[in-house]
C-alpha positions in Angstrom: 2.4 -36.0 18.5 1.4 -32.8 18.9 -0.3 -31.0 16.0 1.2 -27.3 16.5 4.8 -29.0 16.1 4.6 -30.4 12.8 5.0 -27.9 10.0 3.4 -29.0 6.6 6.4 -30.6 5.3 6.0 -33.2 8.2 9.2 -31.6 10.1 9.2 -31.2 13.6 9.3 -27.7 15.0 9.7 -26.8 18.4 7.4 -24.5 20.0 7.7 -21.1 20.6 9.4 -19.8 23.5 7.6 -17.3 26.2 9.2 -14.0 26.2 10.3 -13.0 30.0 9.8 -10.4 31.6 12.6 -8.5 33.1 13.7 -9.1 36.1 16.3 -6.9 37.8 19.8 -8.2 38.4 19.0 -11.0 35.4 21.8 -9.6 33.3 19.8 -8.1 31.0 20.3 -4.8 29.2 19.7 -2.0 31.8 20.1 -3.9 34.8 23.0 -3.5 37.2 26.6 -4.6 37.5 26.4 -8.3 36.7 28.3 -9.4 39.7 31.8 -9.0 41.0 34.5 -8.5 38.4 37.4 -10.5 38.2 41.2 -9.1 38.2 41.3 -9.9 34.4 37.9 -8.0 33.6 38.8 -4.9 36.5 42.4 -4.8 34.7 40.9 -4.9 31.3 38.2 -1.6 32.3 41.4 0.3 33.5 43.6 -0.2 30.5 41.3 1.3 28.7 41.2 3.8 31.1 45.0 4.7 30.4 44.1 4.4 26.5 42.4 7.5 26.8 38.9 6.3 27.0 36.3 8.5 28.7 35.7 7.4 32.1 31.6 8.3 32.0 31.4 6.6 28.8 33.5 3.0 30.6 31.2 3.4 33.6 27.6 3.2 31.4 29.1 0.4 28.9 30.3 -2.0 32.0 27.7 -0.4 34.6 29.6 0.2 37.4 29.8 3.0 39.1 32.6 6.0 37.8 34.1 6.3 41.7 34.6 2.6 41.3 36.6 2.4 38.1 38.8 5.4 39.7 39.7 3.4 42.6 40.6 0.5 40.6 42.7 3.0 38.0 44.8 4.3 41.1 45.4 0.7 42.6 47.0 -0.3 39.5 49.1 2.6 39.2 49.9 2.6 42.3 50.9 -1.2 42.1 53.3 -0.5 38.5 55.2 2.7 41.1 55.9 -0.5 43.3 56.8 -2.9 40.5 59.7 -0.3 39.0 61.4 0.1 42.7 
């Protein structure tokens, strides 16, 4: 046994863990679009959209960019305008 894992009660403790450094793309707070968003996650971004949500402040919370979100708010409306024919 290892002496710096036993606390004075005799219970075992498990070492500390190294802090990372950041590394972009990890996911982390302040790195980019964490990959490609799904048709649940893009619907999800637009319907708050249509809720009246800011669009700058929806682009900064789910990092992607504001052109992006647009594109994806006018394919959906476009798609409903297809749906009621």
């Amino acid at each position: 046994m290892n002496d710096k894992n036993i606390e004075k009660s005799g219970v075992m403790e498990a070492p500390p863990v190294p802090a990372r450094t950041h590394n972009a793309g990890d996911g982390a707070v302040g790195a980019g679009p964490v990959g490609r968003f799904s048709a649940q996650r893009k619907l999800a971004a637009v319907q708050r959209l249509l809720r009246g949500e800011a669009l700058e402040m929806v682009s900064r919370e789910l990092k992607v960019p504001a052109h992006l979100l647009s594109q994806w708010r006018d394919r959906v409306l476009e798609a409903r305008m297809g749906a009621l024919k």
